[in-house]
C-alpha positions as CSV (number, residue, x, y, z in Angstrom):
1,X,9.0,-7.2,0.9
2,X,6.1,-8.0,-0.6
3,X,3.2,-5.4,-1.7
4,X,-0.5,-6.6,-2.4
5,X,-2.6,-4.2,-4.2
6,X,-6.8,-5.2,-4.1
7,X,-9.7,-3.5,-5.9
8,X,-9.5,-0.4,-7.9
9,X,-5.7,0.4,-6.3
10,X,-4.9,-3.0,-7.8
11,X,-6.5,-2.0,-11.1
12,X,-4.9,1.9,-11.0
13,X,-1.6,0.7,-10.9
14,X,-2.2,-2.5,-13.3
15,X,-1.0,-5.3,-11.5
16,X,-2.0,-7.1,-8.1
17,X,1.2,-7.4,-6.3
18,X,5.0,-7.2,-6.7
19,X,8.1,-7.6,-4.6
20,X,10.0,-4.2,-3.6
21,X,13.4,-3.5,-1.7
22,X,12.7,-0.1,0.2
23,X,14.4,2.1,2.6
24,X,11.1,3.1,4.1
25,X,10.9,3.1,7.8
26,X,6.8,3.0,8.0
27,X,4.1,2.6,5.7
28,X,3.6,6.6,5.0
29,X,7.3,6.4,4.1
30,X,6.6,3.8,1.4
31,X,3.0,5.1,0.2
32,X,5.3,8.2,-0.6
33,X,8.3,6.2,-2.3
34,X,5.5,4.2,-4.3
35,X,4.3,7.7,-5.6
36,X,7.5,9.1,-7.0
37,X,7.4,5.8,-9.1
38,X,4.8,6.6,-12.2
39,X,1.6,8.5,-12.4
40,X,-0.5,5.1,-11.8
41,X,1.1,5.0,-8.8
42,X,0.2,8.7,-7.6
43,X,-3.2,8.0,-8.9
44,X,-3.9,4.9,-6.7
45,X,-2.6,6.8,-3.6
46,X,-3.5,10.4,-4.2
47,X,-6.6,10.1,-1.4
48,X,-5.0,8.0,2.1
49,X,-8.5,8.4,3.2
50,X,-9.6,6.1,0.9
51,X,-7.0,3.7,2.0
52,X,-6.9,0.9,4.3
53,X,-3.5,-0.8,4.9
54,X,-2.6,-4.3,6.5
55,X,1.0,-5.1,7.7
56,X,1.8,-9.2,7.6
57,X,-1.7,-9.4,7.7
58,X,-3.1,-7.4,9.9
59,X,-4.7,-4.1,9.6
60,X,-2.6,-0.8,11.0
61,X,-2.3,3.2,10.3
62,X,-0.1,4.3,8.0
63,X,2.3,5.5,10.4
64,X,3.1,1.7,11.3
65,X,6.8,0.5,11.2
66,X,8.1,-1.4,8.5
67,X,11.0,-2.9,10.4
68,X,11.0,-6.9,9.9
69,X,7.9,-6.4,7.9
70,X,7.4,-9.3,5.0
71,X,4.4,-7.9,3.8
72,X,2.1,-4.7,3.2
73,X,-1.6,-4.6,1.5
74,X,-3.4,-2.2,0.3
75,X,-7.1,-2.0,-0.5
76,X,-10.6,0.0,-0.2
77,X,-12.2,-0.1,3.2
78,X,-14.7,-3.0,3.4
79,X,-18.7,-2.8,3.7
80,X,-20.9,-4.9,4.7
81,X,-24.2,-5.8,3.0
């Protein structure tokens, strides 16, 4: 699948997306897989509450499923202004 990093967790872990074969059954599962990798890694996920994630597109919990999934974002909540 694919895996979209935006903002600062795109500039933590130093690259904006890549393409990863996992295991994971739901998005916690992969946030947790995704840590064990480096420390930029740990660094850009050490705070979920500062997280918003989107699932082929659209925005879900962490908890969500990954079955069939094709691709998972990750980025900063949004503000308006």
């Amino acid at each position: 699948m694919d895996i979209l990093y935006f903002a600062w967790v795109r500039e933590r872990i130093g690259r904006p997306r890549e393409t990863l074969e996992t295991d994971a059954a739901t998005v916690a599962e992969l946030v947790e897989e995704l840590k064990g990798r480096e420390d930029r890694y740990a660094a850009a996920f050490a705070d979920l509450s500062a997280l918003r994630v989107a699932v082929n597109q659209e925005l879900t919990d962490f908890d969500a499923s990954l079955e069939g999934v094709r691709e998972v974002a990750f980025f900063p909540p949004m503000t308006g202004g």
